[in-house]
C-alpha positions in Angstrom: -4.1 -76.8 -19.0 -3.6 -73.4 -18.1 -1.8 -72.1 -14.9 -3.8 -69.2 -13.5 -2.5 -66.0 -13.6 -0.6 -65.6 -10.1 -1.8 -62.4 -8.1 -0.4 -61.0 -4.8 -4.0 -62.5 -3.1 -3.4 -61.1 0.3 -2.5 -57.9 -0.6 -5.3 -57.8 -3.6 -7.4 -59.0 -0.9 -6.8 -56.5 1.5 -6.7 -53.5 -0.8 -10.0 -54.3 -2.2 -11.9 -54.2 1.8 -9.5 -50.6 2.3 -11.1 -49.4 -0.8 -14.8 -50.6 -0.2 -14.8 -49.3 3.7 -13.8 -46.2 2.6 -16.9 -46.0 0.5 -18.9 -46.6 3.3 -19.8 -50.0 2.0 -19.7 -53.3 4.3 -17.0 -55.5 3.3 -17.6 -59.1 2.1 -14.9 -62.2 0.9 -17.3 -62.7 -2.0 -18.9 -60.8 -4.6 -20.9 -57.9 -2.9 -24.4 -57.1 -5.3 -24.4 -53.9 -6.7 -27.6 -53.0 -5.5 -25.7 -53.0 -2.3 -23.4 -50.4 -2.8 -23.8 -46.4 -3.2 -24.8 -44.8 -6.5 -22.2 -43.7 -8.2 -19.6 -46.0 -8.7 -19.8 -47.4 -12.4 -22.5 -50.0 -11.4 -25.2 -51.8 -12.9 -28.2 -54.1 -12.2 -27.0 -57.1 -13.8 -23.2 -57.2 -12.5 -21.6 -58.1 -9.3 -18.9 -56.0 -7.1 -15.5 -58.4 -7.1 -12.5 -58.1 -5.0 -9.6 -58.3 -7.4 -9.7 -57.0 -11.6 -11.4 -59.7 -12.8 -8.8 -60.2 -15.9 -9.2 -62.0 -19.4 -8.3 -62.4 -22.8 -11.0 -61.7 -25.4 -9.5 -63.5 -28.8 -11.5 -62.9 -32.1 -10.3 -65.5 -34.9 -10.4 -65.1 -38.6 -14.1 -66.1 -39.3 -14.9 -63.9 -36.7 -15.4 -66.5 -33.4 -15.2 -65.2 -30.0 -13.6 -66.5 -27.3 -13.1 -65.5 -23.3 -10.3 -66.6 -21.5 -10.2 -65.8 -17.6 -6.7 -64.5 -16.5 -7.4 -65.4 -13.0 -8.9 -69.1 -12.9 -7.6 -70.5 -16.2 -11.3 -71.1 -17.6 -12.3 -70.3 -21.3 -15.8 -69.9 -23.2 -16.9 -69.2 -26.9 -19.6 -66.1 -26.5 -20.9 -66.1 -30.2 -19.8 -65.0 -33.4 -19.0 -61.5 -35.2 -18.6 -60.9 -38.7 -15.2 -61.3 -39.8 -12.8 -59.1 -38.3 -10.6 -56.3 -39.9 -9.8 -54.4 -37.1 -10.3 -54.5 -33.2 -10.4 -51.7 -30.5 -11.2 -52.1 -26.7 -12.0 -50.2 -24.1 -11.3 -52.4 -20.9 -14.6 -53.7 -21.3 -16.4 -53.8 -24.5 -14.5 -55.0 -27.2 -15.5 -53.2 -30.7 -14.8 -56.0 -34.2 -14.8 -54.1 -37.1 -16.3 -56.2 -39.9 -17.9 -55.5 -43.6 -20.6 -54.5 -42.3 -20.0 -51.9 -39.5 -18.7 -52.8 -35.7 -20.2 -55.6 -33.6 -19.6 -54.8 -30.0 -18.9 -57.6 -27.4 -19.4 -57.0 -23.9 -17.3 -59.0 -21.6 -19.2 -57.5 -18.1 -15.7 -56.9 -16.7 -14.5 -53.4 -16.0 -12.9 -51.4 -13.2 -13.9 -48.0 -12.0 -11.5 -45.3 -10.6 -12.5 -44.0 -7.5 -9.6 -41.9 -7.1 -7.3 -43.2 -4.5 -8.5 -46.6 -5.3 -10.7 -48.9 -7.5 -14.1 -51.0 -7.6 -14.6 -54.0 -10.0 -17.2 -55.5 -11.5 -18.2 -58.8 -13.1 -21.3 -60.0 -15.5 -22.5 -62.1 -17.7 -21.0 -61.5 -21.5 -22.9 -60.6 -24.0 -22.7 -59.2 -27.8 -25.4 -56.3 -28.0 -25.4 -55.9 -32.0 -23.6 -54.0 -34.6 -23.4 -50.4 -35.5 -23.4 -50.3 -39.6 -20.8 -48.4 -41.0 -18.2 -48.9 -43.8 -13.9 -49.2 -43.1 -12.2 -50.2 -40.4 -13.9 -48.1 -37.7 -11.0 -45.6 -35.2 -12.9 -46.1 -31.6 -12.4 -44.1 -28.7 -13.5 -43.8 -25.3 -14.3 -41.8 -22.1 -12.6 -43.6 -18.7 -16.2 -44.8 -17.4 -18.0 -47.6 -19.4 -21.2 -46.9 -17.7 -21.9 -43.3 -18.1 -21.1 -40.7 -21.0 -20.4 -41.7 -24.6 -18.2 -43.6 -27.1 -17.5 -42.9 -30.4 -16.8 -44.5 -33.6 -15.6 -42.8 -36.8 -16.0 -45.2 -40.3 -13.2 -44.0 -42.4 -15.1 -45.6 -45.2 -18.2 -44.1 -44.8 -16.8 -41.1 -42.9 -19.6 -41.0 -40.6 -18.9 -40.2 -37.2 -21.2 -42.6 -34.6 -21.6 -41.4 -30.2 -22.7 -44.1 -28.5 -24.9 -43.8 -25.5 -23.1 -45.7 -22.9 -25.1 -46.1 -19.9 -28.0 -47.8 -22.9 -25.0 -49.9 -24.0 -24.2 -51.1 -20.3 -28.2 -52.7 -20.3 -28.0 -54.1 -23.1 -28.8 -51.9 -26.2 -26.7 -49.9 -28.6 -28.4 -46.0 -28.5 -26.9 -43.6 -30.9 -26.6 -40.1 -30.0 -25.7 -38.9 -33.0 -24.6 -40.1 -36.7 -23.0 -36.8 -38.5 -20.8 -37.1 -41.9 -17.2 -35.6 -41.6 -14.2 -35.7 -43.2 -12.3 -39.4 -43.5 -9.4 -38.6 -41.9 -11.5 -36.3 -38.8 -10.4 -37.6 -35.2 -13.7 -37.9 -33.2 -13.4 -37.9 -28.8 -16.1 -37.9 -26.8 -16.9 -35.6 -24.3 -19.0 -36.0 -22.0 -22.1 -36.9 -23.2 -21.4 -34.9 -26.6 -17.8 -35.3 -28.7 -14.9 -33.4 -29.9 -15.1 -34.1 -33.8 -11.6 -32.1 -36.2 -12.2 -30.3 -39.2 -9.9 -28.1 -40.9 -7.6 -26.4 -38.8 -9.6 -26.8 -35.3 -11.4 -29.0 -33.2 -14.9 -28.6 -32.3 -17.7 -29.3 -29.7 -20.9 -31.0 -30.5 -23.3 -31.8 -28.1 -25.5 -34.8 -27.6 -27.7 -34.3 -30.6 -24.9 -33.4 -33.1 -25.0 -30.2 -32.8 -21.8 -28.2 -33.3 -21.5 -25.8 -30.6 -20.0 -22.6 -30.5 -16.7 -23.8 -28.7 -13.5 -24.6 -30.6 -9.4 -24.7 -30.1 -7.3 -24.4 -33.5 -5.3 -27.9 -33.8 -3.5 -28.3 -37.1 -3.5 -32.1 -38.3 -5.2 -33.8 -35.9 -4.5 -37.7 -35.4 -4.7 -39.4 -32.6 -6.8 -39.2 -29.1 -7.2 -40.8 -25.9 -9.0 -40.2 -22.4 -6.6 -40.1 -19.1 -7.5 -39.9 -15.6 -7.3 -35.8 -16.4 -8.9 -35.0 -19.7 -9.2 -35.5 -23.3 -5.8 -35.4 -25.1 -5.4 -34.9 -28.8 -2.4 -35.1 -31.0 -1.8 -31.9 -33.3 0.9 -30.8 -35.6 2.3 -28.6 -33.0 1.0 -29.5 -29.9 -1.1 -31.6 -27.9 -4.7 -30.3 -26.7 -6.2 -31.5 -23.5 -9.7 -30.9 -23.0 -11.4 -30.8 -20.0 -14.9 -30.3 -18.5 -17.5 -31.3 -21.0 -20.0 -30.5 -23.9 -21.6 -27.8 -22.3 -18.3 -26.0 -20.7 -15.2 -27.7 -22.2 -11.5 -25.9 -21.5 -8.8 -26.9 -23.8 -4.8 -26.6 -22.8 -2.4 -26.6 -25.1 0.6 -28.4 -24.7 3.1 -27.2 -27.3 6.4 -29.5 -28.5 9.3 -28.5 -26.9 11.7 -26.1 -29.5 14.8 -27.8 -28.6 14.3 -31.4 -29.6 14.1 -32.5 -33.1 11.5 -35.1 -33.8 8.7 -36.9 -35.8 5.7 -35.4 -34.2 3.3 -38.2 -32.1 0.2 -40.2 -34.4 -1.0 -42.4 -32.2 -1.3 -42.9 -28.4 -1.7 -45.4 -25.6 -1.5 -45.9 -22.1 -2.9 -47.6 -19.1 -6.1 -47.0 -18.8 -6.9 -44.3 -15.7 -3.0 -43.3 -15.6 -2.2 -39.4 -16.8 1.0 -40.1 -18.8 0.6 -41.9 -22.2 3.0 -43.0 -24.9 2.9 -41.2 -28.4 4.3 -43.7 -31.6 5.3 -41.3 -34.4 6.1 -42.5 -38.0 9.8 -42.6 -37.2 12.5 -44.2 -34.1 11.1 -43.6 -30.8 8.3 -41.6 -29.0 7.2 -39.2 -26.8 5.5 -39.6 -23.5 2.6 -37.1 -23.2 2.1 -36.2 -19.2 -1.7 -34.9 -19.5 -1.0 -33.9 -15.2 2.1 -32.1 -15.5 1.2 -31.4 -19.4 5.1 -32.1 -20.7 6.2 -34.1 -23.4 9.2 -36.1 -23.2 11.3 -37.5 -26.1 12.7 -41.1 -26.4 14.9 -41.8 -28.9 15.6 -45.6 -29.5 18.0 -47.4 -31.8 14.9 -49.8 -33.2 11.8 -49.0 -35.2 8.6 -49.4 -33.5 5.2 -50.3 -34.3 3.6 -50.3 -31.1 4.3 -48.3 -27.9 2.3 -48.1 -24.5 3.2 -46.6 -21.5 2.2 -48.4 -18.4 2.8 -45.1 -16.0 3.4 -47.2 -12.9 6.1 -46.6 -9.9 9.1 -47.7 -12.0 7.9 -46.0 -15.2 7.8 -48.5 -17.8 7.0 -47.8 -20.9 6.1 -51.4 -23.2 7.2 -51.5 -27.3 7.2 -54.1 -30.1 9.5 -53.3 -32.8 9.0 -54.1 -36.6 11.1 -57.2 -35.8 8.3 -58.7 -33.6 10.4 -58.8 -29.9 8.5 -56.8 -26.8 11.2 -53.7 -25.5 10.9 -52.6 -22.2 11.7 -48.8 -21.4 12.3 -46.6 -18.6 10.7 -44.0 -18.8 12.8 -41.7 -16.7 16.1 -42.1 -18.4 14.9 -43.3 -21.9 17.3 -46.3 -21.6 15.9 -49.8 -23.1 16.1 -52.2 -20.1 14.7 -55.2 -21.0 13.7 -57.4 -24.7 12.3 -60.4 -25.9 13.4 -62.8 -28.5 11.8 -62.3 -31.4 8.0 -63.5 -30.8 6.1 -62.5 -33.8 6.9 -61.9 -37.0 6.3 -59.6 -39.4 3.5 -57.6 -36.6 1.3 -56.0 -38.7 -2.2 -54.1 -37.5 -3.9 -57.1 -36.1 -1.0 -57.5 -33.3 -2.1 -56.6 -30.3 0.1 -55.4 -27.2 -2.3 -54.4 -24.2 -0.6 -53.9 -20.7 -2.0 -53.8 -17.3 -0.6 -53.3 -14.2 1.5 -56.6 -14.0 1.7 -58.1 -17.4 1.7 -57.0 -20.9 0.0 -59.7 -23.7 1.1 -60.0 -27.4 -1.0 -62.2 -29.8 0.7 -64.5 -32.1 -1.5 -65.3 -34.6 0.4 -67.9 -36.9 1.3 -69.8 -33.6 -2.2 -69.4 -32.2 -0.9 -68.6 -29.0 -1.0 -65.4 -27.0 2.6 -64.6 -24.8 1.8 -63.1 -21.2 5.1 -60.9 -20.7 6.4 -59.4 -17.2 7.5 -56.4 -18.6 9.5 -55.5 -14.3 11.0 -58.8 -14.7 13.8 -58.8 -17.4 10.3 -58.9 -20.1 10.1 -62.7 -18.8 7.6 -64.8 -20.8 5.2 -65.6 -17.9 3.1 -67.9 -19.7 2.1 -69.0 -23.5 -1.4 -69.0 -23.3 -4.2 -70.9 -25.7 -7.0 -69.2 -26.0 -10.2 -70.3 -26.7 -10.6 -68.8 -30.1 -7.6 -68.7 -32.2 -6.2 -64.7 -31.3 -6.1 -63.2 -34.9 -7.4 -60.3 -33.2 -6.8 -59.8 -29.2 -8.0 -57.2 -26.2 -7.3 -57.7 -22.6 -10.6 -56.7 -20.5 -11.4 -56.1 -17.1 -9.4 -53.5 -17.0 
């Protein structure tokens, strides 16, 4: 049996009425229909306004079974089958399986949308929508609404580079925008409703039909994006680029190294979703946090490789890593001190472990146990719970994010 995940009700409560009065919206204990609140606020038809995130586990196993598990009540379901899985991104919502064949998409109907100084959630009925083809493990990334503007998919196999349609997705159907062939190892963004796709020594703007447009920063290298709260930030030899606006108008920022510290340059990135700052893993010990608001990098170096870092960007400014000998290390990300660690957890994490952090918890699959571990990253990285999940967790995503 599964203790539910314990939430500060009251307060969740509460903050949830704040933020839906100050939509104009009247305020209900239950789940308010969509149809009864004001455009624009990342609904749809076929979901219902909730009060609290409405949190879960989505666990793929190795034959490609999907399972649900709800963070909040404790209950679990099996929604279908994918092919089986060699890689696994998420956006919050939809989770993306890479497979032989291409990516099928599962849609857990749970997502949050940032209204600025607060947030409205949503809750449907799952679903998996189909498969885009496409060959290699597929790099997916996303904009910060799941309803409105694009995601993107690049096949490093096939080197085609795939913009989904999201507000089609959100009903139900997978819409391409565009298929275009680039390089294998191009980094493709979306923007708006077009993308920012790297070749050579820059990175361009296409618009919605695939159409390279006439806009272009130079970026040297390019690996790694993600969307924050402010913009589009991509990782360059010598810099980070932020890029704001969209296909039509896009303005790009460049937010150079600093001279005076002497490090492996940032490959990857992640970061609660809807926060500015974001952690950057590089191929050596430590990383940099990348503010997109104040656009400033800051180097942490740390006596233990890691595989995995994440920067949760709350009050305290934890930042959330899993070293190469499988335990969970807590940061701060003011001082660069290492506050908090596991016991070892995992072992030997390879690219199907998964460490996803939300506001409260951080989650760490454990294949070979079949379990997954809920840590408390504030609280001394406290295992919280060991949680089953309904599909065994070779490949993990926390949703409803």
């Amino acid at each position: 049996m599964i203790t539910p995940r314990p939430l500060a009700a009251t307060t969740a409560v509460a903050l949830a009425l704040v933020a839906l009065a100050g939509c104009g919206v009247e305020s209900e204990p239950t789940a308010t229909p969509v149809d009864d609140v004001s455009d624009g606020h990342g609904e749809i038809a076929t979901a219902a306004e909730v009060e609290e995130p409405p949190l879960a586990l989505v666990s793929v196993d190795a034959d490609g079974r999907v399972g649900l598990l709800d963070l909040l009540s404790g209950e679990s379901e099996d929604l279908g089958s994918a092919g089986a899985p060699t890689g696994l991104a998420s956006d919050g919502r939809y989770v993306f399986v890479s497979t032989a064949e291409g990516v099928d998409i599962v849609d857990s109907a749970r997502w949050s949308w940032n209204h600025g100084d607060h947030f409205h959630y949503y809750l449907g009925s799952p679903e998996m929508p189909g498969t885009v083809p496409g060959s290699g493990i597929a790099t997916v990334t996303w904009g910060m609404l799941s309803t409105d503007g694009s995601t993107a998919l690049h096949f490093a196999g096939s080197g085609d580079a795939v913009l989904l349609e999201n507000e089609a997705l959100a009903e139900g159907e997978i819409v391409e925008r565009f298929r275009v062939d680039v390089d294998a190892d191009a980094v493709v963004a979306p923007l708006g409703d077009g993308a920012i796709i790297s070749e050579a020594d820059a990175l361009g703007v296409y618009d919605a039909e695939g159409r390279q447009t006439e806009q272009s920063v130079s970026c040297t290298d390019a690996a790694g994006a993600i969307t924050t709260v402010v913009g589009l930030a991509i990782g360059c030899a010598e810099a980070a680029v932020l890029v704001t606006g969209d296909e039509d108008e896009a303005e790009f920022s460049v937010i150079p190294y600093p001279d005076d510290v002497d490090a492996e340059r940032a490959v990857a990135f992640d970061g609660r979703k809807g926060r500015p700052t974001v952690a950057g893993l590089t191929d050596a010990s430590g990383f940099w946090l990348l503010d997109t608001r104040e656009e400033t990098w800051t180097h942490v170096a740390t006596e233990h490789t890691l595989v995995h870092v994440t920067a949760v960007d709350d009050e305290a400014g934890h930042v959330v890593a899993l070293d190469t000998d499988g335990r969970v290390r807590v940061y701060a990300a003011a001082t660069g001190e290492e506050i908090a660690a596991t016991d070892v957890l995992v072992g030997a994490p390879d690219e199907a472990t998964s460490l996803t952090v939300d506001g409260q918890r951080a989650y760490l699959n454990d294949p070979a146990a079949a379990v997954v571990h809920e840590i408390d990253y504030a609280d001394g990285a406290r295992i919280a719970r060991t949680l089953d999940t309904p599909t065994s967790p070779a490949f993990l995503s926390e949703v409803g994010r």
